[in-house]
N, C-alpha and C positions, 0 to 999 in steps of 0.2 A: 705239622703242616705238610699236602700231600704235595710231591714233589711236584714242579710245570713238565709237561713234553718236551721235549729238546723239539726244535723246527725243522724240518725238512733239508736236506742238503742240495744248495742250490744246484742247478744244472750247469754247466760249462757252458760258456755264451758262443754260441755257434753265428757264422759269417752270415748276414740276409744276401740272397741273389739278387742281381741287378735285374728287371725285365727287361722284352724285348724291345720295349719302345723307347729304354735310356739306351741301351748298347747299339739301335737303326744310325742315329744320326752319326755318332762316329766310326763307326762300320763303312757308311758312305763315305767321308775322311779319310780314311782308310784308304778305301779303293780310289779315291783320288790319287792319294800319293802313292799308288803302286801303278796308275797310270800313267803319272808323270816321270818314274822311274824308268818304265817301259819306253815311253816315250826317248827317256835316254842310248834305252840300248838298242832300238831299231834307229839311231840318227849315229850311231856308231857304224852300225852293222849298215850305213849308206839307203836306208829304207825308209826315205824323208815322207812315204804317203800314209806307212803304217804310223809315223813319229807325229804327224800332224794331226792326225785321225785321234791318237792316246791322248794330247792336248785339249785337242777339244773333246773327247769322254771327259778329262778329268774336269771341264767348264763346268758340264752338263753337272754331273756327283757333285762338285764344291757349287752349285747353285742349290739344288737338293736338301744339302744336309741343313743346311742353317733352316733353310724353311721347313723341312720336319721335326728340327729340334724347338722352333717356337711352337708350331700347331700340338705339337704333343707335350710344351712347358715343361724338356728335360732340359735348357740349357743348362750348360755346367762351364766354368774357369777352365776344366780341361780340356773340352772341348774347342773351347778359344782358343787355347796354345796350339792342342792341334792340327787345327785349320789353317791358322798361322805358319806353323812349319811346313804343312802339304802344300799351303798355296806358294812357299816360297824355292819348293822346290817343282812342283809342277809349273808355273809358272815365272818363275822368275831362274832358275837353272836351265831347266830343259828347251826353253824356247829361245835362249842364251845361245847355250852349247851348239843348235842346229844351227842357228845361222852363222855361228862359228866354223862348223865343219861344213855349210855349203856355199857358205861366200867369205867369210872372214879372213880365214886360214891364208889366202891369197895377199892376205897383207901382212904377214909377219907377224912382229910382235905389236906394232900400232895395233893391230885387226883386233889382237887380243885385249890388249891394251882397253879397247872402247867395247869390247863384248863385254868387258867385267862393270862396264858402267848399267848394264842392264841391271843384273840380280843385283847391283848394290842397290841402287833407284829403286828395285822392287821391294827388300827390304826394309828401306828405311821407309817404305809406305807404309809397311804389314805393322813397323814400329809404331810409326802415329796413331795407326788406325786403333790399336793395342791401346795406344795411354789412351787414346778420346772414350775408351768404354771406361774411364775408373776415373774421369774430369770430375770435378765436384763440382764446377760449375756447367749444367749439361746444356746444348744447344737448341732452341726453341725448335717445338714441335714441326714448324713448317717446314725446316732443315734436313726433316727425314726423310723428304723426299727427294735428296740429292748426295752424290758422294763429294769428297775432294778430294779432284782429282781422279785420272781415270783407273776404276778398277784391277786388282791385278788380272784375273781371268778374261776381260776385254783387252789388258796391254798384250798378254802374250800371246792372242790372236791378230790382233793390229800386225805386230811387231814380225810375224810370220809371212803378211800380205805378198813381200816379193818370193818367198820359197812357194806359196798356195801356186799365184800365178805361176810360175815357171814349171810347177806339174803336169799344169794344164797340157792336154795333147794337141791344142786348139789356139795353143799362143807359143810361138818362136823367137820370145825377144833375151836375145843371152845378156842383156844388161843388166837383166832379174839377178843374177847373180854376181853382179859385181861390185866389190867391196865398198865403194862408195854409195849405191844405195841401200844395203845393208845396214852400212854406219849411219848413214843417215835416219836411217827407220829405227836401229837400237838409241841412238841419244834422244830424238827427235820423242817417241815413244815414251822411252823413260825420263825424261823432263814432266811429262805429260801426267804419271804416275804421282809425282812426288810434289805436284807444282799444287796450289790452291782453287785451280779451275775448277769447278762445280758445274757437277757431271749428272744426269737424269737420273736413278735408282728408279729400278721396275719394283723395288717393294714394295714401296707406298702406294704407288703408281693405279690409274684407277682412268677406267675407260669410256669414254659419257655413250649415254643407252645410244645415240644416235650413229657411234660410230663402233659399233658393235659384231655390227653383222660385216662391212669395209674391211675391220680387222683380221677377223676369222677369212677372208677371203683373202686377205694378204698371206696368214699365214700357210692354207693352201696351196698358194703360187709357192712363197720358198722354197718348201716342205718340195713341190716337185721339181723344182729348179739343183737343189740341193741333190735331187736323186739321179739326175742328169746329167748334170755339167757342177760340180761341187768343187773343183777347183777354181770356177770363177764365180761360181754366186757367193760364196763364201766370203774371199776379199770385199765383193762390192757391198755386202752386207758390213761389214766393218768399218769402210771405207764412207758406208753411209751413217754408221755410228758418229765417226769425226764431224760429219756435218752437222752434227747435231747437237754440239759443244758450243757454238755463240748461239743457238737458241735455248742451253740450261746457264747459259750466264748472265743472258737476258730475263730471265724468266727468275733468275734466285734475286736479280738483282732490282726485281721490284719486289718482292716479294722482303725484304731486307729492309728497301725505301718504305713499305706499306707499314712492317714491326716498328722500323723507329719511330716513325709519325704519328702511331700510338702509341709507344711508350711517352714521347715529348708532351704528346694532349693528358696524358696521364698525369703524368709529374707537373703539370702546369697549375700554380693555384687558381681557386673557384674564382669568377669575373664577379668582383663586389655589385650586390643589390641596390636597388632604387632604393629603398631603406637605409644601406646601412653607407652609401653614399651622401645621404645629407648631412650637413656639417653640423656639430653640435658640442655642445662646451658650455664654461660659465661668462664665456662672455655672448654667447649668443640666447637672446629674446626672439620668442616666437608670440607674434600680437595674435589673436582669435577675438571674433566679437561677442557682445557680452549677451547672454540671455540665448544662446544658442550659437551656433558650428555653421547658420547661414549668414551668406554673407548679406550686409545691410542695401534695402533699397534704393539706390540713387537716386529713382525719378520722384521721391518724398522730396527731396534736399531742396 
């Protein structure tokens, strides 16, 4: 019997490269949290417009990334974490520390004290947000179009509103920094984070053709108002965000009434038939006339 071939020797299973378009979204990640780092060390270095400016980059990147990681359907578990870590230090560290060092600080150890109430409040958001992606009971679709609670990358601009204004070369009011409304912006702010409010999301978010063109004009104005005077359009833009919080709690809150009231008609049993309504048994006789289903003449009688 002629002997078999021995088979070829396999090859050493070498590493597949990732592409560009799984390593873009946390690339952006990335440079979020080295903006938010940055943001640390010009608020150090006393250079509250370069520290303000790294925060809101690191907005703009952490709004970014998540939305190229679905259009390109790389999300990944890692990238969850994170985002999670960059946003907790870009925004819940960094916007901390500066109004620590530009108003806090004047109050001792209280000052400190209630700065650390921010990043914790940020935290324990970034934590919720974390378990609600792994819920085994997930929250009805119409719910995607709102957060709870207010985002972190909107708290840590909120939360900056009196350092924006006080940059401004166009507003003189030295109350901007002082420690009472500071504390009051870091608690008030992170309550705000942590609390159940139910807040708009531009994800879902979808703009009727009518008011299309209004919009694009709006953002125009911004866009030059920001290139202008951006220490004050900036705040008022935020400022206008908060208004806009008893109209997404109005708005989830019918929307809530609307699901339950179908589910209730749902679960409700079928309204019994003309049919299956008439009484029937062995004690009930039903007469018909004889020789046919019409009823008899009377005017014969």
């Amino acid at each position: 019997m002629a002997d078999t071939p021995a088979p070829p020797p396999r090859r050493p299973a070498t590493l597949r490269g990732l592409s560009i378009n799984r390593l873009l979204p946390n690339a952006l990640t990335t440079i979020a949290l080295c903006a938010g780092l940055t943001a640390i060390r010009f608020g150090l270095a006393g250079d509250y417009r370069s520290a303000v400016l790294c925060v809101l980059a690191a907005a703009i990147f952490d709004a970014l990334d998540g939305r190229i990681a679905r259009r390109l359907n790389v999300t990944s578990r890692f990238g969850a974490e994170l985002d999670s870590l960059s946003d907790f230090c870009a925004f819940g560290v960094a916007p901390a520390l500066l109004m620590y060092l530009s108003s806090m600080e004047a109050a001792g150890n209280l000052g400190w004290v209630i700065t650390l109430m921010f990043p914790i409040c940020s935290a324990m958001r970034l934590a919720r947000f974390n378990v609600g992606l792994t819920a085994d009971d997930p929250p009805p679709i119409w719910a995607s179009a709102f957060f709870t609670g207010v985002p972190a990358p909107v708290g840590a601009l909120i939360v900056l509103v009196p350092l924006m204004l006080s940059l401004s070369p166009d507003i003189n009011w030295p109350w901007l920094r002082h420690p009472i409304v500071g504390g009051g912006f870091l608690i008030g702010v992170g309550a705000l984070m942590v609390s159940r409010l139910p807040s708009f999301s531009l994800k879902k978010g979808r703009i009727p053709p009518h008011l299309v063109l209004p919009v694009l004009l709006g953002v125009a104005l911004a866009v030059g108002l920001l290139a202008t005077s951006p220490w004050v359009t900036l705040p008022c833009i935020m400022l206008g965000y908060l208004a806009t919080l008893p109209l997404s709690w109005r708005a989830y809150g019918k929307l809530e009434a609307a699901d339950r009231a179908a589910k209730a008609s749902a679960d409700a049993p079928p309204a019994p038939t003309a049919e299956a309504a008439r009484p029937s048994g062995p004690g009930i006789v039903e007469l018909r006339p004889i020789g046919g289903s019409d009823p008899p003449d009377r005017s014969r009688l």
